[in-house]
TIGU-99969 format. One record per residue (C-alpha): residue number from 1; x, y, z; residue in one letter. Coordinates in steps of 0.5 Angstrom, whole numbers, always signed. Layout:
N
NODE    i     px     py     pz  aa
NODE  NUM      X      Y      Z   A
...
END
This chain:
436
NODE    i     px     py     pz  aa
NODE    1   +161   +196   +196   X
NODE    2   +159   +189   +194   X
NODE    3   +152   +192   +191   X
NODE    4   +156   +198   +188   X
NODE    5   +161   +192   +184   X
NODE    6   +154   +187   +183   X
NODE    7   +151   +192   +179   X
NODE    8   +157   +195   +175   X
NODE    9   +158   +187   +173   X
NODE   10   +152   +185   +171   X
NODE   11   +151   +193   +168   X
NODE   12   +158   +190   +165   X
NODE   13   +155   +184   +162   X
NODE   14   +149   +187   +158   X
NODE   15   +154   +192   +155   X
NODE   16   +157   +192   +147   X
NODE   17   +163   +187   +147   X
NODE   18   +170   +190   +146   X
NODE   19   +172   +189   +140   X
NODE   20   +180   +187   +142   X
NODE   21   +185   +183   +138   X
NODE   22   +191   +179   +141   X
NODE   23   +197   +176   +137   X
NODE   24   +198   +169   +136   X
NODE   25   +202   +168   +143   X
NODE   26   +196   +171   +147   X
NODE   27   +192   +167   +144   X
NODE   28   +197   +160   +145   X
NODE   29   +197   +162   +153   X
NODE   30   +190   +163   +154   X
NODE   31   +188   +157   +151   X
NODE   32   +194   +153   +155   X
NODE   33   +191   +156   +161   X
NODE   34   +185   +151   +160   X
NODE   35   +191   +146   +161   X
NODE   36   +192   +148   +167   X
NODE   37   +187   +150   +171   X
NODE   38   +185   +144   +175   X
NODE   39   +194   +144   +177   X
NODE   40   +192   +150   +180   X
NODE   41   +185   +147   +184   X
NODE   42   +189   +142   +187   X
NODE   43   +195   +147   +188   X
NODE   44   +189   +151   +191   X
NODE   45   +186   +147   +196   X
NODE   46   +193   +143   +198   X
NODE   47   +194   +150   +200   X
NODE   48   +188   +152   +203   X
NODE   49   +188   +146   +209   X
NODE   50   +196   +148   +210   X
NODE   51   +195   +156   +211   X
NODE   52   +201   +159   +213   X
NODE   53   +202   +166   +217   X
NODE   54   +206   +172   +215   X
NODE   55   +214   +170   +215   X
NODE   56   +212   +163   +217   X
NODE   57   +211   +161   +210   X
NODE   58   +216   +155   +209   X
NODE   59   +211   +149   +207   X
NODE   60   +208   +153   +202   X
NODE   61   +214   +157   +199   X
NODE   62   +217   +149   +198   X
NODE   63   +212   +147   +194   X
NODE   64   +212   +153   +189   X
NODE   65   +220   +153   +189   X
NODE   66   +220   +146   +188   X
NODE   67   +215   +147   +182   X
NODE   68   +219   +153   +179   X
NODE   69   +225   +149   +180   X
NODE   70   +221   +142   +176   X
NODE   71   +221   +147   +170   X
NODE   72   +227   +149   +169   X
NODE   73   +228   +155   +173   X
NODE   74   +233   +158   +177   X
NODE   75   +230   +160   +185   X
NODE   76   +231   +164   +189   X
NODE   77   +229   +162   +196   X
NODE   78   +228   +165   +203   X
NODE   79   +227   +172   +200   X
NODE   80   +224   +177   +205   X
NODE   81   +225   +172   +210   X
NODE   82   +221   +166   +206   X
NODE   83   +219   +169   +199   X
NODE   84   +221   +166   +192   X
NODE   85   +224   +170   +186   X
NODE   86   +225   +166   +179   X
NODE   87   +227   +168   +172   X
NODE   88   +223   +166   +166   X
NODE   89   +229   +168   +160   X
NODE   90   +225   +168   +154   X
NODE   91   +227   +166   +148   X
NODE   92   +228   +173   +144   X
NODE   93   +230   +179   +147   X
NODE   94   +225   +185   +151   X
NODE   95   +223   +187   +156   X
NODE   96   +222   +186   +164   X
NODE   97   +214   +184   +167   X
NODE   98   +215   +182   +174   X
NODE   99   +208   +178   +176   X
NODE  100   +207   +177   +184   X
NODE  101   +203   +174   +188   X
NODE  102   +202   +174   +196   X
NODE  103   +203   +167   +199   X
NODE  104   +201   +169   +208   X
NODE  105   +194   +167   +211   X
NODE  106   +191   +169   +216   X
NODE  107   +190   +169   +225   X
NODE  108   +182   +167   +223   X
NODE  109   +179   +160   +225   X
NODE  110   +176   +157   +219   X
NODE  111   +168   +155   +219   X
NODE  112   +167   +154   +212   X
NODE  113   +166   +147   +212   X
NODE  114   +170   +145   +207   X
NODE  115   +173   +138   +206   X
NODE  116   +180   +141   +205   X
NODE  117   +179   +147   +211   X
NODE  118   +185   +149   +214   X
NODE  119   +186   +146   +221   X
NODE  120   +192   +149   +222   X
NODE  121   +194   +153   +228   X
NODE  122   +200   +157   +229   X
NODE  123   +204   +162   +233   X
NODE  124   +201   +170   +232   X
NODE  125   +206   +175   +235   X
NODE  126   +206   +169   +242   X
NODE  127   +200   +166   +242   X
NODE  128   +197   +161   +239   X
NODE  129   +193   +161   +234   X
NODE  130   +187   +158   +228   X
NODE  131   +190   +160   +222   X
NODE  132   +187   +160   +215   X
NODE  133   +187   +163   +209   X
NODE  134   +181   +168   +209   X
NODE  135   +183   +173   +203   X
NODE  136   +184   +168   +198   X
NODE  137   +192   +168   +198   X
NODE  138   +192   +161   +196   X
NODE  139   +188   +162   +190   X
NODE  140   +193   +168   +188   X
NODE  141   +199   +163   +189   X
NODE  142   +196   +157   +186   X
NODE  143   +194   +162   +179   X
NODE  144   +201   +164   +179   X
NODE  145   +205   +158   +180   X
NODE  146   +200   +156   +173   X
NODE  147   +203   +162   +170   X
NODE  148   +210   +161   +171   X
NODE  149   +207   +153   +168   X
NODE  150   +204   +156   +163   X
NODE  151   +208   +161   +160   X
NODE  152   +215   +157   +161   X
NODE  153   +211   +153   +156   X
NODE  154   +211   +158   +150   X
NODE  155   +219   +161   +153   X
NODE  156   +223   +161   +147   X
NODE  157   +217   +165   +144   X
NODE  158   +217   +170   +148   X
NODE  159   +220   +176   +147   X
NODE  160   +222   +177   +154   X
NODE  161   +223   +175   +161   X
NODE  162   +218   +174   +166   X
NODE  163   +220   +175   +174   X
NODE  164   +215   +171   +179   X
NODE  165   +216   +174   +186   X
NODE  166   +212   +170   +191   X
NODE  167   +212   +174   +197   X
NODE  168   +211   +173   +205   X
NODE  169   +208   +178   +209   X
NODE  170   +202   +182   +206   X
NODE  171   +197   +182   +212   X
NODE  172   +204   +183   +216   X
NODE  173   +209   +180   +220   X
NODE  174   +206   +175   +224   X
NODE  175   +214   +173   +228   X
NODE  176   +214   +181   +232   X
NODE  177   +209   +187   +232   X
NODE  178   +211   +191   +227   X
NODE  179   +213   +199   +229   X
NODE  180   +215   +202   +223   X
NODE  181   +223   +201   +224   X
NODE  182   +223   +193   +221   X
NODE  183   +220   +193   +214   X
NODE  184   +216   +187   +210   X
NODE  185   +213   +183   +205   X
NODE  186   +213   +188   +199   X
NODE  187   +216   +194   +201   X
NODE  188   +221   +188   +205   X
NODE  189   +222   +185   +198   X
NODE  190   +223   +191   +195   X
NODE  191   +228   +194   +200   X
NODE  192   +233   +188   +198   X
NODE  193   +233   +189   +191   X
NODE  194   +227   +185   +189   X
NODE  195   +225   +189   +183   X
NODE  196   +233   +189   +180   X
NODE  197   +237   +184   +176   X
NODE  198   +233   +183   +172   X
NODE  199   +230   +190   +172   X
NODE  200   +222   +190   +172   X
NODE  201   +219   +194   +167   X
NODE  202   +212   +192   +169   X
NODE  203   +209   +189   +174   X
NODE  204   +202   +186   +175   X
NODE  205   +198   +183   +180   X
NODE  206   +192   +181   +182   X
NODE  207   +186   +180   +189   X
NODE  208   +181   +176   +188   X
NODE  209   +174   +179   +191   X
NODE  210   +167   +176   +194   X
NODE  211   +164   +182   +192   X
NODE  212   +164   +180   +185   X
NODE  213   +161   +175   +181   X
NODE  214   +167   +169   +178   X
NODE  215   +171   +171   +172   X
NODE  216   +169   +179   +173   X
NODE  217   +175   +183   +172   X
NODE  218   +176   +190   +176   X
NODE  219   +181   +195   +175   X
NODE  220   +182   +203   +176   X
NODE  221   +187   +208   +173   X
NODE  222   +190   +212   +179   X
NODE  223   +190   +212   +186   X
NODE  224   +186   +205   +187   X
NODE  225   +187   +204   +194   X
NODE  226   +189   +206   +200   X
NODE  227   +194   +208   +204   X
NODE  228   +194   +205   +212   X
NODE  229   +197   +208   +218   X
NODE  230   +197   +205   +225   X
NODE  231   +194   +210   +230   X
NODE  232   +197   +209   +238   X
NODE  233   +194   +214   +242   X
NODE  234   +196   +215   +250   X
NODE  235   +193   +219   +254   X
NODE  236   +196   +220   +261   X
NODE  237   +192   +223   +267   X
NODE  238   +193   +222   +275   X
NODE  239   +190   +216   +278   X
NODE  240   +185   +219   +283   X
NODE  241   +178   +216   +287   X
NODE  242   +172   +216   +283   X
NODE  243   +168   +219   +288   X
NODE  244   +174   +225   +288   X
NODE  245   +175   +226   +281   X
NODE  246   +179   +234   +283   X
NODE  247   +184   +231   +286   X
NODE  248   +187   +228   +280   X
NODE  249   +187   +229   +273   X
NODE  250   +181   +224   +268   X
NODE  251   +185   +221   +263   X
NODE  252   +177   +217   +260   X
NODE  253   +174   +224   +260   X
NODE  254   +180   +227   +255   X
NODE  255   +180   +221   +251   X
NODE  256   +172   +221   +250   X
NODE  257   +174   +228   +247   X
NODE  258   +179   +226   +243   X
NODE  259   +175   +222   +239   X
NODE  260   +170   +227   +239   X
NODE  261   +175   +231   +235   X
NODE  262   +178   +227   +231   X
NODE  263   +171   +226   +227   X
NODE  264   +172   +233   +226   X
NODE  265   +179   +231   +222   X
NODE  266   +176   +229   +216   X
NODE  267   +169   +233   +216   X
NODE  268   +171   +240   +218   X
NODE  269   +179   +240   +217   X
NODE  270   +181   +236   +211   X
NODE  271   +180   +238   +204   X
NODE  272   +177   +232   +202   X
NODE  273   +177   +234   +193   X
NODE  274   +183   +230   +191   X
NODE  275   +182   +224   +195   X
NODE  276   +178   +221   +201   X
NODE  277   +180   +219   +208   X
NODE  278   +178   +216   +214   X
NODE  279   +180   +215   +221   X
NODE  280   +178   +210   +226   X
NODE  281   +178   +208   +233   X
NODE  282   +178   +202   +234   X
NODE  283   +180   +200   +242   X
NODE  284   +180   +204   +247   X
NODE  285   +183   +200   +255   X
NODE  286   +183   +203   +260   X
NODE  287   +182   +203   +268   X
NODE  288   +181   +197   +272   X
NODE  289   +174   +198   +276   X
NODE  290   +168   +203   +277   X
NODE  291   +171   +208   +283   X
NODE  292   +178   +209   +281   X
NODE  293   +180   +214   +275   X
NODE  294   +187   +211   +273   X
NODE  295   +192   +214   +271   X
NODE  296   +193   +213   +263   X
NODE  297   +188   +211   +257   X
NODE  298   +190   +207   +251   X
NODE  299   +187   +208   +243   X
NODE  300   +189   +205   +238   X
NODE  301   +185   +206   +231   X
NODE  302   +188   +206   +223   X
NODE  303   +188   +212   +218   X
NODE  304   +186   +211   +211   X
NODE  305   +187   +215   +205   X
NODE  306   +189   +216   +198   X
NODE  307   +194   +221   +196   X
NODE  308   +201   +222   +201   X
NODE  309   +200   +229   +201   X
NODE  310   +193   +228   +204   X
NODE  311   +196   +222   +208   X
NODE  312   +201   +228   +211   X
NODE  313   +196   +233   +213   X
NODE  314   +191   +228   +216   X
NODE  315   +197   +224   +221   X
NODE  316   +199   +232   +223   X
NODE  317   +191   +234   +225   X
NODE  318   +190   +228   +228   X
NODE  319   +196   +229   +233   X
NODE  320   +195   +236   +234   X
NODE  321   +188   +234   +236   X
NODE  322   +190   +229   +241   X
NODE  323   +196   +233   +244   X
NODE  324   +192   +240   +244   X
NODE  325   +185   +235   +248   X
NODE  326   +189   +232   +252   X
NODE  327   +193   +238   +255   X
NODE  328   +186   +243   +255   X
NODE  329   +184   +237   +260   X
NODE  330   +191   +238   +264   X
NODE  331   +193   +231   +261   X
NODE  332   +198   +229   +256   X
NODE  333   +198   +225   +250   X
NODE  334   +202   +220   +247   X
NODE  335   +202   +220   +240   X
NODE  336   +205   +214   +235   X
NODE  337   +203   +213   +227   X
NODE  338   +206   +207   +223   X
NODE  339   +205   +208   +216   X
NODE  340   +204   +200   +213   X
NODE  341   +202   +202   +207   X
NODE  342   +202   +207   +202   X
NODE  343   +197   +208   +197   X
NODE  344   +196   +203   +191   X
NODE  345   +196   +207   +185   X
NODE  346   +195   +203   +178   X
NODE  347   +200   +207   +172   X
NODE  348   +195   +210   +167   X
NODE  349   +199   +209   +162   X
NODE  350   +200   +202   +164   X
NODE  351   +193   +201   +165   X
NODE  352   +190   +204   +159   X
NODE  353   +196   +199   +154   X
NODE  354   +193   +194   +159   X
NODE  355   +186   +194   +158   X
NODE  356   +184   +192   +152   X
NODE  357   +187   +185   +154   X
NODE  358   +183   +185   +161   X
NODE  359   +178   +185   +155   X
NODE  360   +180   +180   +152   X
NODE  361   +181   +176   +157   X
NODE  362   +173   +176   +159   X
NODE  363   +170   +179   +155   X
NODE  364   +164   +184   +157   X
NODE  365   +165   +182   +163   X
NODE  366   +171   +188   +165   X
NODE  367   +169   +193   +169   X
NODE  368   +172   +200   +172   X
NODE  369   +172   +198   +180   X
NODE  370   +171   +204   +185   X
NODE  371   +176   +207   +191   X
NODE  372   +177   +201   +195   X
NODE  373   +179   +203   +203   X
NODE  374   +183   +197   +205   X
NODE  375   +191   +197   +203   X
NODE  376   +195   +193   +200   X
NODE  377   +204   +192   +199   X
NODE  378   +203   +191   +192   X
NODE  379   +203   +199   +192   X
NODE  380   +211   +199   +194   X
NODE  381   +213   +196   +188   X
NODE  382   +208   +201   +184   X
NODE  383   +212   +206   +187   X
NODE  384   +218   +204   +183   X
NODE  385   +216   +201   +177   X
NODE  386   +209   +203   +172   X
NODE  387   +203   +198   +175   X
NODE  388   +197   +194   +174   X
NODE  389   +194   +191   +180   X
NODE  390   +187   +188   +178   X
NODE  391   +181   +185   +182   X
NODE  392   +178   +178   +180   X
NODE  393   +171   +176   +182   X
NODE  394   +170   +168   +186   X
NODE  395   +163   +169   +188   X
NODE  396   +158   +164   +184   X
NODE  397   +152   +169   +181   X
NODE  398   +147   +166   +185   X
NODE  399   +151   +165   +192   X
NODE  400   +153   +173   +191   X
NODE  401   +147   +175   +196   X
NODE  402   +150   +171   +202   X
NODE  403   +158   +172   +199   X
NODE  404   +162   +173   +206   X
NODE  405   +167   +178   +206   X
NODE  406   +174   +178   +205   X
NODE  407   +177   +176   +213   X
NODE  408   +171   +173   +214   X
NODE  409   +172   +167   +217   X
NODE  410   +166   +163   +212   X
NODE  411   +170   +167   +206   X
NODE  412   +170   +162   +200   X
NODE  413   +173   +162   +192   X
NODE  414   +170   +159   +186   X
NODE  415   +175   +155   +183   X
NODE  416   +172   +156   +176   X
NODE  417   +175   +163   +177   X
NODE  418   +182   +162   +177   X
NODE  419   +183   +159   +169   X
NODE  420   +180   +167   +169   X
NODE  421   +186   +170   +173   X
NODE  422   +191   +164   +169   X
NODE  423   +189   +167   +162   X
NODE  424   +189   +174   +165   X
NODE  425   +196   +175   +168   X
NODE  426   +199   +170   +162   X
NODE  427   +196   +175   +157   X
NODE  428   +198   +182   +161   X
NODE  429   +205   +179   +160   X
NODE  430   +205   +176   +154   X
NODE  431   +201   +182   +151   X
NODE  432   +207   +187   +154   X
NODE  433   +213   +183   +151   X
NODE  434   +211   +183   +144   X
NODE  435   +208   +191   +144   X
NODE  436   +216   +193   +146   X
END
């Protein structure tokens, strides 16, 4: 994806400019980004060296309450277990724009060298472990906590009101293993009435991106990405002597078929037209030495795609396809599918208002990404109210050839890119308020 989004940038960059206009108060907050850019790289960087796993954020949901609070804010705290909400009355009336940041890191030991890398370790689902922000959330919390700044700043001019939600746990829970029963993050937020009282009209978010130059913004109408499902498959057999293998039943043997056939799922079986799909496995355990056939074998895998309806058809074919391998080999086959993610869909009418401001914001510098397979929880708040959720690039142009991948441990953000992210957020809600 990183040659397929740097050839679009830089297609961007020699385009014609869009000709888009700004009223006066999208004007005023793009200029009083500026103000606050270097607040948010320290922000950032403070952040950065104290990272916090899903649900364990507390240094980092204090230091945004106290900064909400220091303007004037009302805040709410231990939402969802550690998120922050804060309201922004404006000065006139309107509608609701809710803005939302995701504030967790994660269990990822850091190697960029920095002078503020993170140090951190931290308890992971019982075990100890590196912690570090290594998917650019701090950047995602200190450009929202500059937008609350920036926009509380021109309030009594606004015909509306802002709603700052600040969420733990979009990588997960770090405090138990999610099974599907005990929601969290987004749909946790939502679950408890996150997106009420006020009522959002509007909700919009960001992630930044290595796989991009700095200040390149992306955006796609529709489906933008995908769903996930956690794939756990048992196969139980009968434990018997290697050198005997008829006088049990192999569970190895249908697990390798089992994973043969799943392949078949989205190549043979799948109607792949309204939307991709992936299946994947990525552990298989099982057995404890070379003579001994054991009695059960256990995989585990993820399940991408971008329509519910695809979602269905692919969970019930993957079950079906472990249960039916398993029993023709004598075995049996345990199934469990956790659906963590729903698909992140941008509204296309929201999206088609909204674009024209991206395009203000960087000009020539916009572009339509494509399909992205990684998830996001910002797809449970588009799922109850129209959304745009947008990608910034932090990546230097002449460092993009060695750009290391979100979640990896060498993964860094340009901080020139987060004046970017200020103004676009500020715009989008300034730009929606005063078109009602």
């Amino acid at each position: 994806m990183r040659k397929t989004l740097l050839g679009l940038a830089l297609a961007c960059t020699t385009a014609a400019p869009a000709m888009v206009t700004g009223t006066p108060l999208t004007d005023k907050v793009m200029e009083g980004a500026k103000s606050v850019h270097e607040k948010a790289i320290e922000w950032r960087h403070d952040i950065h060296e104290h990272p916090e796993l899903g649900n364990q954020e507390h240094r980092t949901a204090e230091l945004i309450a106290d900064h909400l609070r220091s303007l004037g804010m009302q805040v709410q705290t231990d939402v969802g277990t550690t998120g922050v909400v804060a309201v922004l009355e404006g000065g006139k009336p309107g509608p609701v724009v809710g803005l939302r940041a995701d504030m967790d890191a994660l269990p990822v030991r850091e190697q960029t060298g920095l002078p503020y890398a993170s140090e951190v370790k931290q308890d992971y689902q019982g075990e100890e472990s590196w912690v570090m922000h290594a998917c650019g959330h701090d950047a995602h919390v200190a450009i929202l906590m500059a937008v609350a700044e920036n926009l509380t700043s021109v309030k009594d001019e606004l015909p509306g009101t802002v709603k700052f939600i600040f969420q733990p746990a979009e990588e997960g829970p770090s405090d138990y293993v999610y099974k599907g029963e005990q929601h969290f993050g987004g749909r946790l937020l939502v679950d408890e009435g996150v997106l009420k009282n006020p009522d959002v009209d509007a909700i919009f978010g960001l992630h930044v991106t290595s796989k991009a130059p700095t200040g390149i913004i992306s955006y796609r109408s529709g489906p933008t990405m995908a769903s996930s499902s956690d794939l756990y498959i048992t196969v139980n057999g009968e434990q018997t002597h290697g050198a005997q293998p008829w006088d049990g039943i192999d569970p190895v043997v249908a697990s390798a078929q089992i994973v043969n056939g799943l392949q078949t799922i989205v190549s043979r079986k799948t109607n792949i037209m309204p939307a991709p799909a992936v299946v994947t496995i990525g552990t298989i355990d099982g057995g404890s030495r070379h003579n001994i056939i054991p009695d059960k074998v256990e995989m585990s895998g993820t399940i991408r795609t971008f329509d519910d309806d695809v979602q269905k058809q692919v969970n019930e074919q993957v079950r079906q396809t472990a249960e039916h391998t398993a029993h023709a080999h004598g075995a049996e086959a345990e199934v469990t599918i956790v659906d963590n993610y729903a698909t992140t869909v941008n509204d296309p009418e929201l999206t088609a208002q909204m674009v024209p401001t991206l395009k203000k914001v960087a000009p020539q510098r916009v572009f339509e990404a494509p399909l992205v397979t990684a998830s996001e929880d910002f797809s449970y708040y588009t799922r109850e109210v129209p959304g745009l959720f947008f990608f910034l690039g932090v990546t230097p142009m002449d460092k993009m050839k060695d750009a290391a991948p979100n979640h990896s441990p060498h993964f860094l953000v340009d901080d020139q890119a987060l004046v970017t992210g200020i103004q676009a957020l500020s715009a989008l809600t300034t730009d929606y308020l005063t078109s009602e």
